[in-house]
Structures are given as C-alpha cells and as structure tokens.
Backbone as CSV, one residue per row, in Angstrom:
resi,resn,N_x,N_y,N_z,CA_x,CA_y,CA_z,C_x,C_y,C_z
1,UNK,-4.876,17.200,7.745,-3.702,16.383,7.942,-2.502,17.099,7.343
2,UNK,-1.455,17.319,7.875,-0.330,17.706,7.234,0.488,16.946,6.018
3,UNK,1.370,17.739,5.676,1.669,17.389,3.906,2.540,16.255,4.711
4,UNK,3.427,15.949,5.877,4.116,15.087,6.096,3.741,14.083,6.133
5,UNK,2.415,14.229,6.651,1.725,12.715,6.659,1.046,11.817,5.481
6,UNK,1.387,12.479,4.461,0.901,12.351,3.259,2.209,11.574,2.467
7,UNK,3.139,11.630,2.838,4.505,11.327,2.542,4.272,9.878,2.558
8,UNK,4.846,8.943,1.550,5.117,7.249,1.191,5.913,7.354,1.390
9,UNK,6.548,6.202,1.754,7.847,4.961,1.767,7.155,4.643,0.264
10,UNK,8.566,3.938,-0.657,8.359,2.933,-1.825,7.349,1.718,-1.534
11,UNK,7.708,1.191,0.018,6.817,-0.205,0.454,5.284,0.257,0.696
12,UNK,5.233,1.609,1.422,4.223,1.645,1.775,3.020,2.139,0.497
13,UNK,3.693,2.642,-0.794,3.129,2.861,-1.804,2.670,1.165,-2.411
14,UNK,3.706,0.686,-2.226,3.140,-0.731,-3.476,1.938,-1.682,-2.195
15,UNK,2.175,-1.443,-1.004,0.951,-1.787,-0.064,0.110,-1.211,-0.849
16,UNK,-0.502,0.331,-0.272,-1.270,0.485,-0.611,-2.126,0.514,-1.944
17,UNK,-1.134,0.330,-2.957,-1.854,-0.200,-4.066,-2.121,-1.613,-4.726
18,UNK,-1.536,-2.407,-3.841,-2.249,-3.682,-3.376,-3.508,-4.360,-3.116
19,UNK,-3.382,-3.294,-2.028,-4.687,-3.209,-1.188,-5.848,-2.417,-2.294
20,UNK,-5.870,-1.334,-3.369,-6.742,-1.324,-4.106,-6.733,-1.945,-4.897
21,UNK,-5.755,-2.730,-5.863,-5.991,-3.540,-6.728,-6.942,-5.233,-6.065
22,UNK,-6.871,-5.364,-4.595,-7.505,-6.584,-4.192,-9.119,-6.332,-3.796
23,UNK,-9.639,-4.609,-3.723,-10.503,-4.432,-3.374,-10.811,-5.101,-1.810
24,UNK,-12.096,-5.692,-1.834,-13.045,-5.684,-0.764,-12.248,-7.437,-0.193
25,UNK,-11.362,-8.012,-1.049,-11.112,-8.932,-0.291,-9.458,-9.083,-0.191
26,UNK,-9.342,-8.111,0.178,-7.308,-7.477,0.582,-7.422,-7.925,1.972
27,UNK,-6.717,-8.569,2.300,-5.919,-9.352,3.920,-4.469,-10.113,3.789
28,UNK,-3.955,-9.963,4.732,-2.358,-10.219,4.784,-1.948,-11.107,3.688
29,UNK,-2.372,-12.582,3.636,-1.879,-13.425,2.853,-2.055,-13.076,0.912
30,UNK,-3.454,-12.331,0.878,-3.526,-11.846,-0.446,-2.634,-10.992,-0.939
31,UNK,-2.672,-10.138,0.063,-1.373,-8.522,-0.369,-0.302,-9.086,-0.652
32,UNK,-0.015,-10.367,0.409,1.495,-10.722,0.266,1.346,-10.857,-1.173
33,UNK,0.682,-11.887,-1.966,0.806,-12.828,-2.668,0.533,-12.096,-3.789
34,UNK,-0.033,-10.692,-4.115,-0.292,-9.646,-5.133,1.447,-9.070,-5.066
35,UNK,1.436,-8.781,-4.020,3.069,-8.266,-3.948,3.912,-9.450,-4.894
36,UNK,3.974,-10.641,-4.775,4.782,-11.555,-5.506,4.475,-11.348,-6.286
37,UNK,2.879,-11.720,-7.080,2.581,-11.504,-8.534,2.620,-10.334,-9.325
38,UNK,2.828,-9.466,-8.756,2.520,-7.847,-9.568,4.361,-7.831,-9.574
39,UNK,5.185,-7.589,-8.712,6.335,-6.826,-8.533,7.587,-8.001,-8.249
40,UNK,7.178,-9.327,-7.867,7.981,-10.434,-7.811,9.348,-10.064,-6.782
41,UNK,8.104,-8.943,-5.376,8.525,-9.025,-4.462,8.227,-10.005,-2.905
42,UNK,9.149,-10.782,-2.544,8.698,-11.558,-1.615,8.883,-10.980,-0.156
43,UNK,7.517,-10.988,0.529,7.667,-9.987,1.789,6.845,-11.445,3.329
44,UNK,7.895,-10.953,4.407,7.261,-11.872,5.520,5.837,-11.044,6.115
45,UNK,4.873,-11.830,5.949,3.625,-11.468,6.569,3.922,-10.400,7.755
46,UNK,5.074,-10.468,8.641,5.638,-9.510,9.803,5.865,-8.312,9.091
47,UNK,6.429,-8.293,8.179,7.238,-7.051,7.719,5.605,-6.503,7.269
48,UNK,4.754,-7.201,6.601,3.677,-6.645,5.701,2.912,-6.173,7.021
49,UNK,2.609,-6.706,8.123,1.749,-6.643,9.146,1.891,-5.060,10.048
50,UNK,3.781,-5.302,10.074,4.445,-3.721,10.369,4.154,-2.816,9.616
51,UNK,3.695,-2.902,8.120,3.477,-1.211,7.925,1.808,-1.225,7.664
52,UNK,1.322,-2.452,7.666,-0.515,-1.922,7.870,-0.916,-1.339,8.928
53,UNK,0.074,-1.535,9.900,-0.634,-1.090,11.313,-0.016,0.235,11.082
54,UNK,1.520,0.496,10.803,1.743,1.520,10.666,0.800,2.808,9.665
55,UNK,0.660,2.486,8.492,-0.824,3.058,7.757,-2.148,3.088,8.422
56,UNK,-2.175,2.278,9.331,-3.516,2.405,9.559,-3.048,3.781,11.038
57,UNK,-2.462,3.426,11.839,-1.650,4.786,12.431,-2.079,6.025,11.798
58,UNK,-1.705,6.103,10.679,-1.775,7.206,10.395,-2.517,7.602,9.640
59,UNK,-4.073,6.735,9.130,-5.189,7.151,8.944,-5.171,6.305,7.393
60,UNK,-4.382,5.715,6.848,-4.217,5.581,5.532,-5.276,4.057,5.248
61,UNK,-5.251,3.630,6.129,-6.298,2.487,5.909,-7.086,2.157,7.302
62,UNK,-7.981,1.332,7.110,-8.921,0.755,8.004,-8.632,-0.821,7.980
63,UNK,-8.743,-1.562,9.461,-8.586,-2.554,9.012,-9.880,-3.313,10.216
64,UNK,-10.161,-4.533,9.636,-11.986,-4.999,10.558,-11.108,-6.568,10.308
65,UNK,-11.845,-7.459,11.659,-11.853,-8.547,11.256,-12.836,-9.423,10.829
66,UNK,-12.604,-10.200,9.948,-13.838,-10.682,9.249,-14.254,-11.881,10.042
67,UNK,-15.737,-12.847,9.633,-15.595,-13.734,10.660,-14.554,-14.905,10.549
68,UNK,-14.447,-15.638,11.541,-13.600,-17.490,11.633,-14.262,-17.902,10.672
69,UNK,-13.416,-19.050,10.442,-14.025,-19.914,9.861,-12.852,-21.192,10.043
70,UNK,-13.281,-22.569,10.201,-12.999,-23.440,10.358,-12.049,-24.144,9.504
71,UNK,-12.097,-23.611,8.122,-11.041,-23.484,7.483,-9.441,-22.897,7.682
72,UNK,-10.130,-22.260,8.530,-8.762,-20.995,8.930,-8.356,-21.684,10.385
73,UNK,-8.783,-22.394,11.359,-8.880,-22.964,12.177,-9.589,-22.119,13.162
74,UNK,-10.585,-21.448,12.920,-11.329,-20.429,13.801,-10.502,-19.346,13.769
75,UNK,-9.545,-18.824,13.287,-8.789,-17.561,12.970,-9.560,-16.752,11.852
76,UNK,-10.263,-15.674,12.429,-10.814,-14.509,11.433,-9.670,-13.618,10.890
77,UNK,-10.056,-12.998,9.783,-8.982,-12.807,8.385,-9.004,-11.108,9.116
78,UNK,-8.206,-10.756,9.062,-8.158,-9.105,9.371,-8.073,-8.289,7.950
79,UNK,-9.454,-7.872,7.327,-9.542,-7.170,6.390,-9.203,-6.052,5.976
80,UNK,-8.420,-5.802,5.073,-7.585,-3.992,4.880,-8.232,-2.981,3.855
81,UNK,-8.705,-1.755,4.157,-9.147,-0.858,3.143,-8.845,0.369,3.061
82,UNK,-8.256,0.645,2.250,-7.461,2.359,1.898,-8.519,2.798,1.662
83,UNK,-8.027,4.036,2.685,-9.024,5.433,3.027,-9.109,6.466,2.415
84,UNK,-9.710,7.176,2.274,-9.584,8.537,1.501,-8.348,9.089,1.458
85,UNK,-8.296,9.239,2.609,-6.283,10.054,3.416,-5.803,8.842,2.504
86,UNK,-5.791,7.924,2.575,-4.714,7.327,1.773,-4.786,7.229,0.207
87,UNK,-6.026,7.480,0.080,-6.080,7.698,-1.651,-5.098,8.986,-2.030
88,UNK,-5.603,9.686,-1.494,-4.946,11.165,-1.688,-3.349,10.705,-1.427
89,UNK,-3.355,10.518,-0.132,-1.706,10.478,-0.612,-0.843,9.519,-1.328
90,UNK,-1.717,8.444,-1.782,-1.159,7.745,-3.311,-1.036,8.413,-4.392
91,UNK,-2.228,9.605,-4.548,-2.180,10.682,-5.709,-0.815,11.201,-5.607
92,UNK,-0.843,12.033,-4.308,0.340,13.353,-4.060,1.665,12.595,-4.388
93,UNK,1.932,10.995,-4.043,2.780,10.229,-4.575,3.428,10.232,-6.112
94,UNK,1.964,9.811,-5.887,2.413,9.855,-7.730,3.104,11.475,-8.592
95,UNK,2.303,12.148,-8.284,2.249,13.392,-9.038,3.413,14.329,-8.522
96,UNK,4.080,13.523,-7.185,5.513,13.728,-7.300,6.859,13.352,-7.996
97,UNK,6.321,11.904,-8.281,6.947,10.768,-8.728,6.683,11.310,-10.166
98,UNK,5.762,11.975,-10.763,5.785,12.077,-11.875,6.912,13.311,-12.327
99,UNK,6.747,14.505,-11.474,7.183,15.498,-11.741,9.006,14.840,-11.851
100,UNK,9.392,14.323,-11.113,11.046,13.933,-10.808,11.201,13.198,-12.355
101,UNK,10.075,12.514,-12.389,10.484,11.836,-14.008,10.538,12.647,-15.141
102,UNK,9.796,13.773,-14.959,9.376,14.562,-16.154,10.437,15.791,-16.119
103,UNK,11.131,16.069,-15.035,12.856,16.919,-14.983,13.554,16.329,-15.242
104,UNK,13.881,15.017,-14.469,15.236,13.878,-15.137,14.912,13.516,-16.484
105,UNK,14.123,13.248,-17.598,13.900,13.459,-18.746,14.283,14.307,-19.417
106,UNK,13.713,15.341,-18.808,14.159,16.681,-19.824,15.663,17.378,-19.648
107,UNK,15.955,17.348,-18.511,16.968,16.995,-18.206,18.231,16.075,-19.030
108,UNK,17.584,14.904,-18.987,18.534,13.649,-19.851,18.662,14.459,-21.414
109,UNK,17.351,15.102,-22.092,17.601,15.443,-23.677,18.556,16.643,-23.689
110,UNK,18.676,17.707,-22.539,19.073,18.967,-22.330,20.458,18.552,-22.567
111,UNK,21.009,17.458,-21.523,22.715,17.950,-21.341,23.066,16.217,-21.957
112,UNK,22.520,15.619,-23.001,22.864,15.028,-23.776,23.899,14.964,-25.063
C-alpha cells in the first residue's frame, strides 16, 4: 500500500481509535457515543457513516452485519473492525504526530 494511503484526517484518526477502544462490539451508535465520551465530540451518525465507508475503501477497516434483532426493529447492527492497514497507519500517525511535537518543543526552549 502506498505511504499516501496511510495518511489520517484528525476525524479519521479519533474513528479509528474508537473503534479499538470499543473492540469486538464498535457499531455506529457506540463510536458515536465513545466519540462524545472520550473527546466531547458530537458527530451525526451520516458524517460517522461517511468516513467508515470511506476507511473501509481504503482497507482501514472491515465492516459485517451482525444479526436483527427485534429490539432494533429487525435492523442488524453493521459491525466495525480496524485492520492491520489501519493499525499501522494509526502507528505512522502517531509517530508523526509525535515527531512535530518533539521539534515544536525543542524548538519552543531554543528561541525562547
């Protein structure tokens, strides 16, 4: 896979670490609702729905539907799971994200 495709959005980073912090039972309404509780960001199920498909596009997750249930009104839950490709490029994320912090730091003591 190329390094481009390895590339996050800010949204598509706090998705996908959503989606590992919910494990084996991550689906739209949970992510949303981890998104509120973790970052006390509020997102429309549309907007969240637009970049799973978009991740899953591009290899970063898998998504299955689970069965109905009558609770749900016979609507099965569409289950989300970050992929290897997407582990990795949460790493390459980070360890970019780290490096920018660790120049603007040194940086900040340098011309202080």
């Amino acid at each position: 896979m190329p390094k481009d495709e390895l590339q996050l959005g800010e949204f598509e980073q706090y998705v996908l670490l959503a989606v590992l912090s919910l494990g084996k039972g991550a689906y739209g309404a949970s992510i949303r609702q981890q998104l509120h509780e973790a970052i006390a960001r509020d997102v429309s199920l549309g907007a969240l729905y637009a970049t799973i498909e978009r991740l899953e596009k591009r290899g970063l997750v898998i998504s299955n539907l689970d069965g109905a249930t009558a609770k749900r009104g016979g609507k099965a839950k569409r289950m989300i799971e970050v992929t290897t490709v997407g582990r990795k490029a949460l790493q390459r994320s980070r360890q970019q994200l780290t490096t920018m912090w660790d120049l603007a730091q040194l940086r900040s003591i340098v011309y202080v």
